[in-house]
C-alpha positions in Angstrom: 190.4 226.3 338.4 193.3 223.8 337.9 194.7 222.2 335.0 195.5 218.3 335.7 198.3 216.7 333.6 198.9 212.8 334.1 202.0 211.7 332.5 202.5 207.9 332.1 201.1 207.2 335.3 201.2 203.9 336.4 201.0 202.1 339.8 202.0 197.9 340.1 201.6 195.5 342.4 203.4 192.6 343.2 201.0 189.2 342.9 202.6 185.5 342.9 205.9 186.8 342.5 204.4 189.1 339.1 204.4 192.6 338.9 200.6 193.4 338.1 199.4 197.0 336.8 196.0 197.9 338.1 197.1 201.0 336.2 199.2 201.3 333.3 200.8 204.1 331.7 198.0 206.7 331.8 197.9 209.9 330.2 195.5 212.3 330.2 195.2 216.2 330.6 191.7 217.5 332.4 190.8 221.1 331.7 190.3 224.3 334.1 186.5 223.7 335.5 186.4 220.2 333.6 183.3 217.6 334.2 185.7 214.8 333.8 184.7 211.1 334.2 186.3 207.7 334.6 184.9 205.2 333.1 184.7 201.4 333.1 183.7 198.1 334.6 184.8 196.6 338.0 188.5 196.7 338.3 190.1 198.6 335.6 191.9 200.7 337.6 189.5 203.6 337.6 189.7 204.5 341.4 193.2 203.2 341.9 194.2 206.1 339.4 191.5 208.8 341.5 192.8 208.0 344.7 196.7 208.8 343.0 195.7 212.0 341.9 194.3 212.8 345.4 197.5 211.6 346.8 196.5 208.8 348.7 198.4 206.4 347.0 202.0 207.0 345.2 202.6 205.7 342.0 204.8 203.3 340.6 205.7 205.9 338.0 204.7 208.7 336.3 203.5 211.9 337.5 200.9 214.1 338.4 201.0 217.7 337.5 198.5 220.7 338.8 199.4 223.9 336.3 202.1 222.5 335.3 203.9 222.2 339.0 204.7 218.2 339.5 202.5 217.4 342.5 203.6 213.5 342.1 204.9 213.3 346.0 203.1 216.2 347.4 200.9 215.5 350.6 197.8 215.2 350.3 196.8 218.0 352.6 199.1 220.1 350.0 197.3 219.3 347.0 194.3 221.2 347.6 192.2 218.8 346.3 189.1 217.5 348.5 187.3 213.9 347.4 183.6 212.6 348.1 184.0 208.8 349.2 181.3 206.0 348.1 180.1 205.8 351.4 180.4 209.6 351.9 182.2 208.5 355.3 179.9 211.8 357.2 181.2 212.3 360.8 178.1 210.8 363.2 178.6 212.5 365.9 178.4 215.9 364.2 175.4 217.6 363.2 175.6 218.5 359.1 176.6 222.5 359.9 179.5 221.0 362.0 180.5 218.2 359.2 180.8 221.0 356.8 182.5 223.3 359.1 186.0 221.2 359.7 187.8 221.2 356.9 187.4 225.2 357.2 188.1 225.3 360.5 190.8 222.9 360.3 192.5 225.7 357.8 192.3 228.5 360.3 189.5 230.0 359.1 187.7 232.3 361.9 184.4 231.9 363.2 182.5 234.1 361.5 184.2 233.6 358.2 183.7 229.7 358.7 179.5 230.5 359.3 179.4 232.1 356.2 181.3 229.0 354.4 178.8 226.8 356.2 175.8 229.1 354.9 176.9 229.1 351.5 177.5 226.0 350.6 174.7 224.2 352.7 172.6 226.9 350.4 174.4 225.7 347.4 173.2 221.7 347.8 169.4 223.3 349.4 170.6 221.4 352.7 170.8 224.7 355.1 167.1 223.8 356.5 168.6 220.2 357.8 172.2 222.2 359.2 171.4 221.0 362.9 170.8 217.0 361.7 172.9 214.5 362.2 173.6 212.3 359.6 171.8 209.4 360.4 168.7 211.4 360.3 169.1 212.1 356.8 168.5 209.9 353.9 170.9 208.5 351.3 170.2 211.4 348.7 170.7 214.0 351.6 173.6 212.8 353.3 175.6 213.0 349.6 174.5 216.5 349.1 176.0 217.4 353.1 179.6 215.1 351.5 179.6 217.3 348.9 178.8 220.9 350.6 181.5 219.2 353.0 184.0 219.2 350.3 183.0 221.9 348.1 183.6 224.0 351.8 187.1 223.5 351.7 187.4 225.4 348.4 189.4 223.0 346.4 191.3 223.7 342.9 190.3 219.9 342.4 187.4 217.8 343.5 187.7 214.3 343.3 184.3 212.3 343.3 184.4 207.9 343.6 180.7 206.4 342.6 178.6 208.9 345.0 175.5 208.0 343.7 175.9 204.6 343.8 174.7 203.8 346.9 171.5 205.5 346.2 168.1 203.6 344.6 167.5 204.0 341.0 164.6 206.5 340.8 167.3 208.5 343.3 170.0 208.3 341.4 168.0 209.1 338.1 167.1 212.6 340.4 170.6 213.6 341.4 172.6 213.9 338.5 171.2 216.7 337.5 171.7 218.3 340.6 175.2 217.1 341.5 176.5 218.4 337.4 174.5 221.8 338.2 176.3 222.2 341.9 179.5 220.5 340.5 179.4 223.5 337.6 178.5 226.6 340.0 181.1 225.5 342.2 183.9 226.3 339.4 186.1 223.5 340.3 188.0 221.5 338.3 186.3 217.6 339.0 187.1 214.1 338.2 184.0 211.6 338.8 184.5 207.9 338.9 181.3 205.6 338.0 181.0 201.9 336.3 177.2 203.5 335.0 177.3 204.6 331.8 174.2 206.3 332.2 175.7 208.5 334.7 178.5 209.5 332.0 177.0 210.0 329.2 174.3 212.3 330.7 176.7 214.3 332.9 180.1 214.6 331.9 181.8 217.3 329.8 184.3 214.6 328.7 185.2 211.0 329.5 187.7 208.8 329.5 186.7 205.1 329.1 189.3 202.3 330.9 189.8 199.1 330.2 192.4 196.9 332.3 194.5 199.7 333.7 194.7 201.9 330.7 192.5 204.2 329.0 191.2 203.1 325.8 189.0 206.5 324.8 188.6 210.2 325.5 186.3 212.3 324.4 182.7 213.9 324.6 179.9 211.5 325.5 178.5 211.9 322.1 182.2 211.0 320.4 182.5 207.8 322.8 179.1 206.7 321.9 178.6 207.5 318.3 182.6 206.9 317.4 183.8 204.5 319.3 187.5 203.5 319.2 187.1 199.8 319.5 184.7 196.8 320.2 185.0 197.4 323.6 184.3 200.8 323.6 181.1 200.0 321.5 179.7 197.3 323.3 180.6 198.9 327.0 178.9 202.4 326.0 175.5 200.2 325.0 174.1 197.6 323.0 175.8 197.7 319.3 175.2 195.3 316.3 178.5 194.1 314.6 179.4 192.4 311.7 182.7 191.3 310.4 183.9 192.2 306.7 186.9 193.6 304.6 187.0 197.4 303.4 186.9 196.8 299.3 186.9 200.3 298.6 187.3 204.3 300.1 186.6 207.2 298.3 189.7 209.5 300.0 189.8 211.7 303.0 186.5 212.5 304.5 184.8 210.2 301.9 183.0 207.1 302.1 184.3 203.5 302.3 182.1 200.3 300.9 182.5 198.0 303.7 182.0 193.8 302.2 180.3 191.6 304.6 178.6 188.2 304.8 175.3 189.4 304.9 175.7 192.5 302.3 177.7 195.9 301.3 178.0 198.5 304.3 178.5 202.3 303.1 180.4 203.7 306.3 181.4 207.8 307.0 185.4 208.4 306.4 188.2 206.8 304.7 189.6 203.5 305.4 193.2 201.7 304.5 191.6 199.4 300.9 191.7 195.6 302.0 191.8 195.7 305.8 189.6 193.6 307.5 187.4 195.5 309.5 184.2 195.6 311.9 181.1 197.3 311.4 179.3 198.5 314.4 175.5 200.5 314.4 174.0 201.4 317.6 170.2 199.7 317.2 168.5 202.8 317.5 169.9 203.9 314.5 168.5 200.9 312.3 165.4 200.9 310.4 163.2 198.3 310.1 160.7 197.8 307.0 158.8 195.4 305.1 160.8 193.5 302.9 159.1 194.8 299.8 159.0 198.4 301.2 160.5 200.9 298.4 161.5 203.7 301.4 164.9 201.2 301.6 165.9 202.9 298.8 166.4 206.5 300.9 169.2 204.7 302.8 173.1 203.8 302.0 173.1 200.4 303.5 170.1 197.5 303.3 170.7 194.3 304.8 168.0 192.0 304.2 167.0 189.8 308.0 164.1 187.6 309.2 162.1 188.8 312.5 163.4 186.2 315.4 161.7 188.2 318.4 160.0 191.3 319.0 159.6 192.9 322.6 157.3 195.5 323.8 159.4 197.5 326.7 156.9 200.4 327.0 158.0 203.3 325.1 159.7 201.3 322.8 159.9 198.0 320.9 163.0 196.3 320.2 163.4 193.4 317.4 166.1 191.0 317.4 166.6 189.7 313.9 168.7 187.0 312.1 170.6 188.9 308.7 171.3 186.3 305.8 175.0 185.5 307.2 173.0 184.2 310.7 174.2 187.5 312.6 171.9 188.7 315.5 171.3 192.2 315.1 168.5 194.3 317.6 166.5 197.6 316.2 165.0 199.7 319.3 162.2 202.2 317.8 159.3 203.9 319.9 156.6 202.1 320.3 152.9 203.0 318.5 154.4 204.5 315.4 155.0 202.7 311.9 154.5 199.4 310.9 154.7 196.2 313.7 156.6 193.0 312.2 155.8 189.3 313.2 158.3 186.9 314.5 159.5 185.0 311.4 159.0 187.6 309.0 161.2 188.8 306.4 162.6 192.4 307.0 164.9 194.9 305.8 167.3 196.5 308.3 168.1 200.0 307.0 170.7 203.0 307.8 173.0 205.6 306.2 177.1 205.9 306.1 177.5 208.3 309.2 175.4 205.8 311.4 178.4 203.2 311.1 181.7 203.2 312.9 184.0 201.3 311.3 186.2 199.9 313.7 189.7 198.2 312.3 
């Protein structure tokens, strides 16, 4: 298990005579045996900042450190490090034993030493059946689990992953993540996935960094990104959020409660806030109530905006309500479908939750 250190990492380009940072000053430490992601929509950086790690592209500046030793111009054969590509890039005219066997072999390793790698890891992604395949008679989900014995073969310290389910269907994709976290955990190694899908993060990771044009924005658990977002854009990237402007009037101290003043009402929020800032309320929609407008249960919650029904959807297992608060504000509320009350389009509601279901975001 490695430790991975990056220290102000940073790689430019030069674009119309402009130096432009697809990364910018990263740091970030990933832990021994870490499920680490990276995080974030189409060109922030995210696989730009993988492929540096790996070694595949230097850096402007900064540096990369494994234990502590500064890797930052190491080769990439000298990193020990071993990365699973998009397209998986499987050699065709090798059968999947002989795929997995190379980077073994390519080490020295002796035959019957290298048979016993093969075995084990072809074991370890349930692919030893399909070891005298090639890979174009495998499918999609198959042919990521032979890249991945294929790397996890070569024993790495670190194992670098870009979008490998990606190319795979939905229902597919849905399928292998738990698969791909429970062979990426067994295996030890410390890895580093990169993935635009949020769904793929928040279900998988041990922590994740979200990125936003070059830099990182967040760390954290999947649960602290969602629930506590940093900023709007953590907020909305991470899922659909309702927000409403206002101005903190009022905290109680450390660890208290601050009365949040909005347009469309008073918003009790979790934690202290600076008296008088202007700030942004955000609540995931899930964690909104909806009830009548004369329904005395409001009173159970901290915060009751009053709202009028604009459109209710039926998605299945749940029902989602968009709804206009008194300010004009669009706001949704997901709840399961089949339980509770049902509200028309165009009636009068109130949209109900407590202090630690608000992130207040400055």
């Amino acid at each position: 298990m490695t430790r991975i250190e990056l220290r102000n990492l940073t790689k430019t380009y030069s674009s119309a005579g402009k130096e432009v940072a697809a990364v910018d000053n990263v740091v970030a430490a990933i832990e021994p045996g870490e499920f680490f992601f990276l995080l974030g929509p189409s060109g922030c950086g995210k696989t730009t900042l993988l492929r540096m790690i790996a070694g595949l592209i230097e850096p402007t500046r900064g540096a990369v450190l494994f234990d502590g030793v500064d890797v930052t111009w190491t080769s990439v054969e000298g990193r020990n490090t071993a990365m699973v590509f998009q397209n998986y890039a499987l050699w065709p005219h090798m059968t999947v034993g002989q795929n997995v066997r190379f980077g073994p072999r390519m080490r020295g390793m002796k035959s019957d030493k290298c048979n016993e790698v093969v075995q084990r890891n072809l074991h370890r992604v349930q692919m030893v059946d399909y070891a005298a395949r090639k890979p174009n008679q495998l499918s999609g989900g198959q042919q990521q689990r032979v890249a991945l014995a294929r790397a996890l073969a070569a024993n790495p310290a670190c194992l670098l992953l870009d979008e490998p389910l990606s190319n795979l269907d939905a229902r597919l994709r849905l399928h292998m993540r738990g698969q791909l976290r429970r062979i990426v955990k067994e295996s030890g190694a410390t890895t580093i996935y990169v993935t635009h899908d949020q769904k793929e993060a928040l279900s998988m990771a041990d922590r994740l960094a979200v990125m936003d044009r070059g830099g990182i924005v967040q760390i954290g658990t999947p649960q602290e990104v969602y629930h506590r977002p940093a900023t709007r854009f953590v907020a909305d990237f991470m899922g659909e959020a309702n927000f409403i402007d206002g101005r903190i009037a009022s905290t109680t101290g450390p660890g208290g409660v601050t009365c949040v003043v909005t347009p469309a009402g008073r918003i009790m929020a979790g934690g202290a806030c600076g008296g008088g800032d202007a700030a942004t309320c955000c609540v995931r929609p899930e964690r909104v109530a909806i009830l009548g407008a004369e329904d005395p249960l409001s009173n159970r919650y901290d915060s009751v905006l009053h709202a009028a029904v604009e459109a209710d959807t039926f998605l299945g297992e749940i029902r989602q309500y968009v709804c206009r608060l008194d300010d004009d504000t669009r706001w949704k509320v997901t709840c399961l479908s089949g339980l509770g009350e049902t509200f028309p389009e165009g009636g009068k509601v109130k949209l109900c939750f407590n202090k630690d279901d608000v992130s207040v975001l400055a």
